[in-house]
PATOR-644939 format. One line per 5 residues: number of its first residue (from 1); for each residue x, y, z of N, C-alpha, C. Coordinates in Angstrom, 1 decimal. Example, Ala and Ser with C-alpha at 12.3 -4.5 7.8 and 13.67 -1.06 7.14 Angstrom:
1> 13.2:-5.7:7.8:12.3:-4.5:7.8:13.2:-3.3:7.8 ~ 12.8:-2.2:7.1:13.7:-1.1:7.1:12.9:0.0:7.9 $
This chain:
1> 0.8:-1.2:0.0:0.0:0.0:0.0:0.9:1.3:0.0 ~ 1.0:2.3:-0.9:1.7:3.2:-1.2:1.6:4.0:0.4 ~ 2.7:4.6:0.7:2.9:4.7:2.4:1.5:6.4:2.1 ~ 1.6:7.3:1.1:0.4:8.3:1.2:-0.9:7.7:1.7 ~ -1.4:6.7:0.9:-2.7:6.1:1.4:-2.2:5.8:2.7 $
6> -1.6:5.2:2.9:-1.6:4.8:4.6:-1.7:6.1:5.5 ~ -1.2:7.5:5.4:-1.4:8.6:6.0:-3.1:8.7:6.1 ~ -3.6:8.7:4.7:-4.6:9.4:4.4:-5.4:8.3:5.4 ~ -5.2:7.2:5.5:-6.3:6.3:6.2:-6.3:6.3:7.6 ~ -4.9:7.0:8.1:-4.6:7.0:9.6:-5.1:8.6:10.2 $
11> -5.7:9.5:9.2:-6.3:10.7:9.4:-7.0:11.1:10.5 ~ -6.5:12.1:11.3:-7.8:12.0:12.8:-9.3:11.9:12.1 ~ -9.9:11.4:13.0:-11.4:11.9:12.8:-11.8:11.0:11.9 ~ -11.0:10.2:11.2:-11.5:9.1:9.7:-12.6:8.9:9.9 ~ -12.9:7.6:10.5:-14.6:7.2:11.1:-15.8:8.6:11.0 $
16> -15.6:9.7:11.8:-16.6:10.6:11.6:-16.1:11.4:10.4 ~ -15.3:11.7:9.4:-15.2:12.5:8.2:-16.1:11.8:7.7 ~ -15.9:10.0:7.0:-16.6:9.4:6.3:-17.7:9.3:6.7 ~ -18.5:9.7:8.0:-19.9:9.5:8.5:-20.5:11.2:7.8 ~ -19.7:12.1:8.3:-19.8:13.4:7.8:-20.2:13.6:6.2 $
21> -19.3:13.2:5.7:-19.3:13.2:4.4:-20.4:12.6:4.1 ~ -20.9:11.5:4.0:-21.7:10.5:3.5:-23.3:11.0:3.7 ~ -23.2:11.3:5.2:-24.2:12.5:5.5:-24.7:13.4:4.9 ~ -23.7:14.1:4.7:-23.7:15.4:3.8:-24.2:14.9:2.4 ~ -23.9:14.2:1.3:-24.4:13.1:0.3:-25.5:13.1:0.1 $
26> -26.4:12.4:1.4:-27.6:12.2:1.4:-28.9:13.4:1.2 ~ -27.6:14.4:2.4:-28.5:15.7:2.3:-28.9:16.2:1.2 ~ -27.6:16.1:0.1:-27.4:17.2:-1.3:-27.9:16.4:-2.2 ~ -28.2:14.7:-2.1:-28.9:13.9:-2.9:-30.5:14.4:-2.9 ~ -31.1:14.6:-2.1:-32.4:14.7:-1.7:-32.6:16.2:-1.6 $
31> -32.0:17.0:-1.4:-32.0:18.7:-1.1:-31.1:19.6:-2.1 ~ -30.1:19.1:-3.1:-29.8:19.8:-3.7:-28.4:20.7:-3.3 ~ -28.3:20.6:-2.0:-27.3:21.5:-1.5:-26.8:21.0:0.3 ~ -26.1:21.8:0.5:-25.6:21.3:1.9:-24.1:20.6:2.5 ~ -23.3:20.6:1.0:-22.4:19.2:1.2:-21.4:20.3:2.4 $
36> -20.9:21.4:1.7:-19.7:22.2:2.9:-20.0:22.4:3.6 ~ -21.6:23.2:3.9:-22.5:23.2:5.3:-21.9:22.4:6.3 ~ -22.5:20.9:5.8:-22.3:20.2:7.0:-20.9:19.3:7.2 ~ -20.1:19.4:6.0:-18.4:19.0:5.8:-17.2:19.8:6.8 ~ -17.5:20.8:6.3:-16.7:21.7:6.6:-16.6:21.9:8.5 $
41> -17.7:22.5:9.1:-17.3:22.4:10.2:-17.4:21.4:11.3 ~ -17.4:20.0:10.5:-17.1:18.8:11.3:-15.6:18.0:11.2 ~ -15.0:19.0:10.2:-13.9:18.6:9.3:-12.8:18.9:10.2 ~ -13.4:20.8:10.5:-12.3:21.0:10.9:-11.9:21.2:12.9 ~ -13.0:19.9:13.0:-12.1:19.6:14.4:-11.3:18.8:14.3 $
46> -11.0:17.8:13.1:-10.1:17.3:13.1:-8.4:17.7:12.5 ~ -9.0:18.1:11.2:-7.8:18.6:10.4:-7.3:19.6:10.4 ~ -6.7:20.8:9.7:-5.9:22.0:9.7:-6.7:22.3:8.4 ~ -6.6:23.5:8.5:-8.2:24.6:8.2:-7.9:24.5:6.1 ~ -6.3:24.6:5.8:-6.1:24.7:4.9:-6.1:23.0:4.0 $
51> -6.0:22.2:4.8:-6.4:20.8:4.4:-8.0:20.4:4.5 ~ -8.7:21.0:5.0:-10.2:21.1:4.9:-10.7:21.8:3.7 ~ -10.1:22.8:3.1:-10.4:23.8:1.9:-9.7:22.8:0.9 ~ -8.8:22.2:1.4:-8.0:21.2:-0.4:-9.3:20.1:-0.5 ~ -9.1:19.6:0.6:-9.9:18.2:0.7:-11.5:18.5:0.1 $
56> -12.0:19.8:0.8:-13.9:19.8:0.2:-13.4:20.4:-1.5 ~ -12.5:20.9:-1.8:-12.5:21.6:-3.4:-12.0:20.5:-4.7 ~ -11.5:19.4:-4.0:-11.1:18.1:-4.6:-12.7:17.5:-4.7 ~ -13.0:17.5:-3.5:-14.4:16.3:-3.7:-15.0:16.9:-4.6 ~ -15.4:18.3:-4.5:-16.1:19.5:-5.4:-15.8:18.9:-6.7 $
61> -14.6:19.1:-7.5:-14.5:18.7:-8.4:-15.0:17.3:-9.2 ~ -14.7:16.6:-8.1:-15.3:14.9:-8.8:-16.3:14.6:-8.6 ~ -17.6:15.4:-8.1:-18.9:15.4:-8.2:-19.4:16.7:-9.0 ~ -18.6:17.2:-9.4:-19.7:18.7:-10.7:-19.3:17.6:-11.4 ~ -18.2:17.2:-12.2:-17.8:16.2:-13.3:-19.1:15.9:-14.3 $
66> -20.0:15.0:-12.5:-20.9:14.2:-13.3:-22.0:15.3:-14.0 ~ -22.4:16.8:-13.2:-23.3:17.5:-13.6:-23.2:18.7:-14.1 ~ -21.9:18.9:-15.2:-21.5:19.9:-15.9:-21.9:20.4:-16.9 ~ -21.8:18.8:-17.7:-22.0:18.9:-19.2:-23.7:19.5:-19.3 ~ -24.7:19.3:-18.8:-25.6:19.6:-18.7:-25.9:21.2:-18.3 $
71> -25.2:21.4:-16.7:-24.9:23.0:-16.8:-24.7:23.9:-18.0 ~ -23.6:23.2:-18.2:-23.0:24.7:-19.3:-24.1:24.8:-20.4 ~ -24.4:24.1:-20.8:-25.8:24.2:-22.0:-26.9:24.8:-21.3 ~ -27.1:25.3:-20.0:-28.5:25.9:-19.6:-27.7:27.2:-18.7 ~ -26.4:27.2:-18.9:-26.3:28.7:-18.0:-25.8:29.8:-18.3 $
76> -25.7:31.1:-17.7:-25.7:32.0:-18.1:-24.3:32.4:-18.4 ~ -23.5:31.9:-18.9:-22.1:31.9:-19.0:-21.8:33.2:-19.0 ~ -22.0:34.3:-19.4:-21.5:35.9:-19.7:-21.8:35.8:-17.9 ~ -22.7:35.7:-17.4:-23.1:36.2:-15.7:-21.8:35.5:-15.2 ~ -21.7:34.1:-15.1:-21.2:33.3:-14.4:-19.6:33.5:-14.6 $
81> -19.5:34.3:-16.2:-17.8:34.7:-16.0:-17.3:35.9:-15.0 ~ -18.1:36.7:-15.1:-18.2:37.6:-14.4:-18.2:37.6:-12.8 ~ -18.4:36.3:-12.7:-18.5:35.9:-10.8:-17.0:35.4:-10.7 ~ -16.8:34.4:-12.2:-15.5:33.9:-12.0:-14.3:34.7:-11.9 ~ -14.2:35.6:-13.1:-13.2:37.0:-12.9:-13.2:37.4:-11.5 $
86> -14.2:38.0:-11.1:-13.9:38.4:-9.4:-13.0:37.3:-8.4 ~ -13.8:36.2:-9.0:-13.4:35.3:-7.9:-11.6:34.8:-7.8 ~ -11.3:34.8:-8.9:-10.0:34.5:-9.8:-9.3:35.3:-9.1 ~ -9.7:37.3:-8.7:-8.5:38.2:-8.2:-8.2:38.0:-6.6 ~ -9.8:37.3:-5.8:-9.9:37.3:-4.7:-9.8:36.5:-3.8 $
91> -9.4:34.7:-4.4:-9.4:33.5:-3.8:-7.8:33.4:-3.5 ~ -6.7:34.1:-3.8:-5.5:34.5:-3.0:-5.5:35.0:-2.0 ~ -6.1:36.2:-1.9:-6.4:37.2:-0.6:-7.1:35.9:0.4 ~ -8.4:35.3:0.5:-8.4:34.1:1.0:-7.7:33.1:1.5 ~ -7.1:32.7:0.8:-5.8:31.7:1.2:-5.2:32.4:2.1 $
96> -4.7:33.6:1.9:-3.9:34.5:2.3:-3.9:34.6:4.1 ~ -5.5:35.3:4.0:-6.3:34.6:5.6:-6.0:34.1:5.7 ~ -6.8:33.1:5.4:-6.2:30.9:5.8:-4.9:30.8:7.0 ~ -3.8:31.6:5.8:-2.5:31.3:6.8:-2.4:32.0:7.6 ~ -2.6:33.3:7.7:-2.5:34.7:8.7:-3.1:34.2:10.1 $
101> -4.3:33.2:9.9:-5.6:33.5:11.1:-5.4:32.0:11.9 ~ -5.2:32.0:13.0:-5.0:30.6:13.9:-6.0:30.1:13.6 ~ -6.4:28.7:13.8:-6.9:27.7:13.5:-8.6:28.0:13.9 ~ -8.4:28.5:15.4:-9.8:28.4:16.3:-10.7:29.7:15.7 ~ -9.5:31.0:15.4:-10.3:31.8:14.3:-11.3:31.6:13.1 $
106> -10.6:31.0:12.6:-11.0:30.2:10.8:-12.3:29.4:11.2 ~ -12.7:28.7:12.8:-13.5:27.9:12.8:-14.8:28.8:13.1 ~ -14.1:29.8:13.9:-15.8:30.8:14.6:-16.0:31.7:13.3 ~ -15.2:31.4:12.2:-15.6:32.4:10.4:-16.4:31.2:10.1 ~ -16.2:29.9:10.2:-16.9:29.3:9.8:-18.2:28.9:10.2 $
111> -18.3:28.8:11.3:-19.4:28.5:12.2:-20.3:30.3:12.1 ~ -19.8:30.8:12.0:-20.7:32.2:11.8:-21.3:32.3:10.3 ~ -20.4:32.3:9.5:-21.2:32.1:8.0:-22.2:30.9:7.8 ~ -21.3:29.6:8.5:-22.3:28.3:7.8:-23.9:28.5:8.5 ~ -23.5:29.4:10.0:-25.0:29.2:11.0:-25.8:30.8:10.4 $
116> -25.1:31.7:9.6:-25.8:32.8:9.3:-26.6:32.1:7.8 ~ -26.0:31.4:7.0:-26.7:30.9:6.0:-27.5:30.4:6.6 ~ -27.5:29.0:7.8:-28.9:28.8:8.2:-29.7:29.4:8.1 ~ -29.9:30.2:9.0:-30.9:31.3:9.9:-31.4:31.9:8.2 ~ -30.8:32.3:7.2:-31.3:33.0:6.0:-32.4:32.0:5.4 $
121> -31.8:30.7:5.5:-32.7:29.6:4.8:-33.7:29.2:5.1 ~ -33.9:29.2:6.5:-34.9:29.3:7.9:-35.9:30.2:7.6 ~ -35.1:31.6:7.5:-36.2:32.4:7.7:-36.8:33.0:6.5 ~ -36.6:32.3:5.3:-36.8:32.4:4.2:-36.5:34.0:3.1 ~ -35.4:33.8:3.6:-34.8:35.1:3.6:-34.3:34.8:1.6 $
126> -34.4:36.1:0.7:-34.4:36.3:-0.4:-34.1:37.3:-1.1 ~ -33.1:37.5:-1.7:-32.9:38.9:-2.8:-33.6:39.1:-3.8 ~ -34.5:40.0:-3.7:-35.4:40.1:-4.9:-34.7:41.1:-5.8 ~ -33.8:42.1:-5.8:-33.6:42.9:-6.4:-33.3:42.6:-7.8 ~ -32.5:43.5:-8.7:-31.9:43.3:-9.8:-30.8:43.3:-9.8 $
131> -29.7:42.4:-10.0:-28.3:41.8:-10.3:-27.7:42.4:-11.2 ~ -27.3:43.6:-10.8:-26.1:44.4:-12.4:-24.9:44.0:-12.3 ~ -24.2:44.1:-13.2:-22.6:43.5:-13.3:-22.2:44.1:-11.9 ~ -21.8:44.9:-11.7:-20.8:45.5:-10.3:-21.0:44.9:-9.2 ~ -23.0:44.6:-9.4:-23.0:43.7:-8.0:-22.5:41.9:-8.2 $
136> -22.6:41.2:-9.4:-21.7:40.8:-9.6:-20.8:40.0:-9.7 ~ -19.9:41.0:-9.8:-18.7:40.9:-9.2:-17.7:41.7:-8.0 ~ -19.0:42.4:-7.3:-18.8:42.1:-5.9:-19.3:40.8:-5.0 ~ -20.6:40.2:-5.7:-20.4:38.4:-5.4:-19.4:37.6:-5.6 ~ -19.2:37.5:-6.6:-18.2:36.9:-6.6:-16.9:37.5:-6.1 $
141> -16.2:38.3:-5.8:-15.0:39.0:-4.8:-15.4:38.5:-3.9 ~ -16.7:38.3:-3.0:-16.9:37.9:-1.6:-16.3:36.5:-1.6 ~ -17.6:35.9:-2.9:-17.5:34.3:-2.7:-16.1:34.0:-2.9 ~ -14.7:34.4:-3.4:-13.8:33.7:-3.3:-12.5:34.3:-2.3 ~ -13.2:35.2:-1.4:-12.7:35.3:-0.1:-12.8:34.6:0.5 $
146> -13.9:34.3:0.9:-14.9:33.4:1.9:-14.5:31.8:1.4 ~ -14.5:31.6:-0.2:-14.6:30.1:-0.6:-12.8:29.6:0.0 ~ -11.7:30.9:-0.1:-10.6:30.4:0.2:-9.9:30.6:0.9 ~ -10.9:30.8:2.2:-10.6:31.2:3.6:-10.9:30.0:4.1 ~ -12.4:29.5:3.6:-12.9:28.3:4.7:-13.3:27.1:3.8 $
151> -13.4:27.4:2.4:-13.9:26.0:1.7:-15.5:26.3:1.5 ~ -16.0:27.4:2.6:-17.3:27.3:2.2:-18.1:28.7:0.7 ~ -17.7:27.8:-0.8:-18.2:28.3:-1.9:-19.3:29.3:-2.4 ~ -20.7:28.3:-1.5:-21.8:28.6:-2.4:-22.7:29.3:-1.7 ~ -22.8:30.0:0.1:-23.9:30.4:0.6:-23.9:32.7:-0.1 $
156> -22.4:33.0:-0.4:-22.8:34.5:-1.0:-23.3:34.2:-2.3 ~ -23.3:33.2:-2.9:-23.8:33.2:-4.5:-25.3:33.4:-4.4 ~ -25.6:31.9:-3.7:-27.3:31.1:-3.4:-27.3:32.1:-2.6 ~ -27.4:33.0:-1.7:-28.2:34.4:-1.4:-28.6:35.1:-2.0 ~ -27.2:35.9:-2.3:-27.5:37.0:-2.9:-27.6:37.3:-4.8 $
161> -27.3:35.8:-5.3:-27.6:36.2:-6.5:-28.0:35.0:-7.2 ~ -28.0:34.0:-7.1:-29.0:32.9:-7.4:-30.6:33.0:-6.7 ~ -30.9:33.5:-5.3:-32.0:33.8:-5.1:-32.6:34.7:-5.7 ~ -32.5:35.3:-6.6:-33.3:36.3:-7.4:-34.2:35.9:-8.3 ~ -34.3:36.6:-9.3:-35.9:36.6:-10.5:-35.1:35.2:-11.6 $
166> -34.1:34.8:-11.5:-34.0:34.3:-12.5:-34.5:33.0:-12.9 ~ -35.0:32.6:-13.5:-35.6:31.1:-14.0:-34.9:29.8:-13.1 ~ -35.5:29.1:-12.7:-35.0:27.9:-11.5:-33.8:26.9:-12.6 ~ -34.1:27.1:-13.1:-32.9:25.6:-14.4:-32.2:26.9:-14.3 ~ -31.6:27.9:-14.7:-30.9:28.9:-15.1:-30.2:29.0:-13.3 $
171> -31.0:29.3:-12.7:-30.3:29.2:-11.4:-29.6:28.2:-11.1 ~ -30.0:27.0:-11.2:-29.5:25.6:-10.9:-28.2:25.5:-11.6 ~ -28.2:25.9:-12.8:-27.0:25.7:-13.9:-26.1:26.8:-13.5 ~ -26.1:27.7:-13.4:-25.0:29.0:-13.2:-24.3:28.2:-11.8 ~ -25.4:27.8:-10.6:-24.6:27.8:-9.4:-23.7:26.3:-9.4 $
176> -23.9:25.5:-10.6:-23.0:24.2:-10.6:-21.5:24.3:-11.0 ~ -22.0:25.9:-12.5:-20.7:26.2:-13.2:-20.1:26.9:-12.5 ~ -20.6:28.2:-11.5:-19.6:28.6:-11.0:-19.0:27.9:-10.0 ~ -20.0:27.4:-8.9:-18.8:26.8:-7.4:-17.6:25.5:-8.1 ~ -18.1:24.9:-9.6:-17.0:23.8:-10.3:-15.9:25.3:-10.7 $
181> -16.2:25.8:-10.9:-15.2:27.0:-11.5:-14.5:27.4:-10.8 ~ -14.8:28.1:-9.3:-14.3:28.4:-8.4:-13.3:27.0:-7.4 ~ -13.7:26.2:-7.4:-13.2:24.9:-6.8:-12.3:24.6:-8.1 ~ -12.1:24.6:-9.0:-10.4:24.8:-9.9:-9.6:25.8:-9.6 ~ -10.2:27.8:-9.6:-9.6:28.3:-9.1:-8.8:28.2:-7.5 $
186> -9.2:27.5:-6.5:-9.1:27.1:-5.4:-7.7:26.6:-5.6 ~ -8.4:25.0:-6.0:-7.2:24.1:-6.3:-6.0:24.8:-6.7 ~ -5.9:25.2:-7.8:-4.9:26.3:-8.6:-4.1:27.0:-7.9 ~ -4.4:27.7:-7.3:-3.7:28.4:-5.9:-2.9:27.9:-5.1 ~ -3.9:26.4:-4.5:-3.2:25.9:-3.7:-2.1:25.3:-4.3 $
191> -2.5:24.4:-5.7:-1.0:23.9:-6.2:0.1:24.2:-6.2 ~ -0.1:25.9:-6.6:0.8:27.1:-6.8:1.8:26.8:-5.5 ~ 0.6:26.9:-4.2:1.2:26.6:-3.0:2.2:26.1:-2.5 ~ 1.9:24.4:-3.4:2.8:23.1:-2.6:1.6:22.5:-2.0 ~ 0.2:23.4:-1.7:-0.3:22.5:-0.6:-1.3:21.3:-0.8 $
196> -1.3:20.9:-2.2:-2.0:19.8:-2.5:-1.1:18.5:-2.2 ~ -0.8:17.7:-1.2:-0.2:16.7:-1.1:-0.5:15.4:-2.0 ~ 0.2:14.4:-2.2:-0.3:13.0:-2.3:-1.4:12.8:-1.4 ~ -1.0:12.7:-0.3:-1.9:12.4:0.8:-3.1:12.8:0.8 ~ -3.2:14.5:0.9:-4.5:14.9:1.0:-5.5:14.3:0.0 $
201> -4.7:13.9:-1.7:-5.5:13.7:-2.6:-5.9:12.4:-2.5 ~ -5.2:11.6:-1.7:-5.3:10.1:-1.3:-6.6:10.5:-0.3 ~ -6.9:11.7:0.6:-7.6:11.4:1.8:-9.1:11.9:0.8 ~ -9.1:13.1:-0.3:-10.2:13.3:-1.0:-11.0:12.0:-1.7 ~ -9.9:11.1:-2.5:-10.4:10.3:-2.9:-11.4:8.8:-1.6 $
206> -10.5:8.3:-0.9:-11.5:7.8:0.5:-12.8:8.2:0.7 ~ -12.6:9.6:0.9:-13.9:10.6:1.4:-15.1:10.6:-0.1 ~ -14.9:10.8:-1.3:-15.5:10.5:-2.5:-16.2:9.3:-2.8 ~ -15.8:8.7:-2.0:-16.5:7.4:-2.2:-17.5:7.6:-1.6 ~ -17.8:7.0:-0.4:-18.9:7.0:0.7:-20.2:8.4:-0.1 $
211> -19.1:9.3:-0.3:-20.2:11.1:-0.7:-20.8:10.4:-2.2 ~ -20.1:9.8:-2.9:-21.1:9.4:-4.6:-21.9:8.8:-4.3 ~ -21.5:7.5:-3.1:-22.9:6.4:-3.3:-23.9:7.0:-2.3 ~ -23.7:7.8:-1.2:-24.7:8.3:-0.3:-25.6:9.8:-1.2 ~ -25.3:10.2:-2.0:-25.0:11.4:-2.8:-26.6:10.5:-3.8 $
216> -26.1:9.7:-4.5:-27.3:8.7:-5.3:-28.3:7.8:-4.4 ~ -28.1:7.7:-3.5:-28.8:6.8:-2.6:-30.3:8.3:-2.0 ~ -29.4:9.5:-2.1:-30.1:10.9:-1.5:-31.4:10.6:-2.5 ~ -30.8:10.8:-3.8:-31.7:11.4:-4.8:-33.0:10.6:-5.0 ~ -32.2:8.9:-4.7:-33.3:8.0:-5.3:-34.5:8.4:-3.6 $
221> -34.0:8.8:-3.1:-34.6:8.9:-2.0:-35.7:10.1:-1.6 ~ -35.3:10.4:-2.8:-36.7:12.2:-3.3:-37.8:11.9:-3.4 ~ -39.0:12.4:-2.6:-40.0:12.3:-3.1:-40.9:13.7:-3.3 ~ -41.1:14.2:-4.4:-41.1:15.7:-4.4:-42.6:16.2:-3.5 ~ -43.1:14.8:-3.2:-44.9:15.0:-2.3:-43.9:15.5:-1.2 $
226> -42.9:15.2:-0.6:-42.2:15.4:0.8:-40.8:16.0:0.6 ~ -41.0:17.5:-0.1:-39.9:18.4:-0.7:-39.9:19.2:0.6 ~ -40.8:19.6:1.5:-40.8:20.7:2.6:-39.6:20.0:3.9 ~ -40.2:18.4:3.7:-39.9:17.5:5.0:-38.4:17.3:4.5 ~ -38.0:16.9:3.6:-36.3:16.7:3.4:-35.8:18.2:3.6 $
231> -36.3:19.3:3.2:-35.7:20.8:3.2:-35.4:20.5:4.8 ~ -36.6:20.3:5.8:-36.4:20.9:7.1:-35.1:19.9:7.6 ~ -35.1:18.7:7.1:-34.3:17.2:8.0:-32.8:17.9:7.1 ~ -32.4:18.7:6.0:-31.4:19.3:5.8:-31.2:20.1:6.7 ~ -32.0:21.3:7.1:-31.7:22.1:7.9:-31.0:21.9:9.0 $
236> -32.0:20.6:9.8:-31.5:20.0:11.2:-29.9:19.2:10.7 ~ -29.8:18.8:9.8:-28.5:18.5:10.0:-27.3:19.3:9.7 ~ -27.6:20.1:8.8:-26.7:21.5:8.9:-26.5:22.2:10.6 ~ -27.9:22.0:10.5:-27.5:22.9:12.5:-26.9:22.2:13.2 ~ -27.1:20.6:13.2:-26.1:19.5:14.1:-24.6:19.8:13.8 $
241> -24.4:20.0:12.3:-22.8:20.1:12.4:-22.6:21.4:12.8 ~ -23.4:22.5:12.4:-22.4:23.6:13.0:-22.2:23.5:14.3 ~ -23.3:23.2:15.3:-23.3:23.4:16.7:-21.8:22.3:17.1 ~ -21.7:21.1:16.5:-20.8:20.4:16.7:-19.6:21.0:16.8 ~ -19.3:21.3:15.5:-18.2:22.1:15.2:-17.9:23.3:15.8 $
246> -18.2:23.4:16.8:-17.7:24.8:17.5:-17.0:24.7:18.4 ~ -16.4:25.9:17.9:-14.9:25.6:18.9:-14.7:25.5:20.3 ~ -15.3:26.0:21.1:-16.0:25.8:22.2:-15.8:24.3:23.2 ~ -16.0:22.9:22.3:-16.4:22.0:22.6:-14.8:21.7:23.3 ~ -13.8:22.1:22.0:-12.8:21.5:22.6:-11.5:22.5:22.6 $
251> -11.5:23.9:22.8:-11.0:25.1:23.1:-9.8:25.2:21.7 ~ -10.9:24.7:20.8:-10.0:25.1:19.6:-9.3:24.5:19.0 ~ -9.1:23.6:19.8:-7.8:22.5:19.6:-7.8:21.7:18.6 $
């Protein structure tokens, strides 16, 4: 067994990543969304904040794969470059965080975004306005601050500019191509870095498994008569991980 895999298998927290993950799957199988919600700050009681951002933008990648080709044929590509550009000048400055901010910091960014997207979702909170270029690509500057600070992509998009007037397939499709877009830009960076190891890509692949077959197990599991009741059993498990994941539990550590 190549001695990387052996790292990637002896990972803290293995048992609950692969429960995490697989979880998260189910949720995004049946709901559409949720995977870094509830990844991300279960992730990072175990790992280091910048190995949590490689690890969720690897899996990112090997699940748009399967739902691209279809995207790009229904999305708004001129909008969605435009999120990309931003995002391209600003997922450095992110990283950049990443290293600057101790560990237990990165987790109360995270636990504050992932629990403020809740509370939006909850309270059915929505941007009705009109989307001009400037705003944007001030979404996108946000989204790849935030995406390459903490791994978490998609809650400034799906707010503030997928919740608006635009047609639901057209929504659906922009928000696949951009967070697959931005989850390259990510990677990118970090290569630039050094910080994509064997290992880590040994530990993404592990964690991809359990997320594809729980991920299809979600969907076959849809029943659109009981679209309200899977929304709310997402919510509850998004709130389980953030409350988990707070730093609090184990002073950061």
């Amino acid at each position: 067994m190549p001695e990387a895999l052996t790292q990637a298998l002896a990972a803290p927290g293995l048992i609950w990543l692969l429960f995490t993950i697989g979880l998260a799957g189910i949720v995004r199988g049946f709901s559409g969304f949720g995977t870094a919600l509830i990844f991300v700050p279960v992730a990072n009681i175990f790992l280091e904040p910048k190995t949590v951002v490689t690890v969720i933008a690897l899996t990112g990648v090997a699940s748009n794969a399967v739902v691209l080709p279809r995207a790009w044929g229904q999305a708004s590509r001129g909008e969605v470059g435009l999120l990309v550009l931003a995002a391209l000048l600003t997922v450095p400055a992110g990283l950049w965080l990443l290293d600057v901010l101790d560990k237990t910091t990165v987790r109360w960014v995270v636990t504050f975004i992932a629990g403020g997207m809740l509370a939006a979702l909850v309270a059915g909170w929505r941007f009705s306005g009109v989307v001009s270029r400037p705003m944007l690509l001030v979404i996108g500057a946000a989204a790849g601050v935030i995406g390459g600070m903490t791994g978490l992509t998609g809650p400034v998009v799906i707010l503030f500019y997928l919740a608006g007037q635009a047609v639901a397939q057209s929504v659906r499709a922009n928000t696949i191509l951009f967070l697959a877009a931005l989850d390259v830009v990510i990677l990118t960076n970090l290569f630039l870095q050094g910080a994509v190891t064997l290992e880590i890509v040994y530990l993404a692949v592990v964690l991809s498994l359990p997320y594809a077959m729980t991920t299809m197990l979600g969907q076959s599991l849809f029943d659109p008569r009981h679209e309200r009741l899977y929304r709310w059993a997402a919510y509850g498990v998004i709130a389980l991980a953030v409350v988990s994941g707070l730093p609090v539990w184990n002073n950061g550590g």
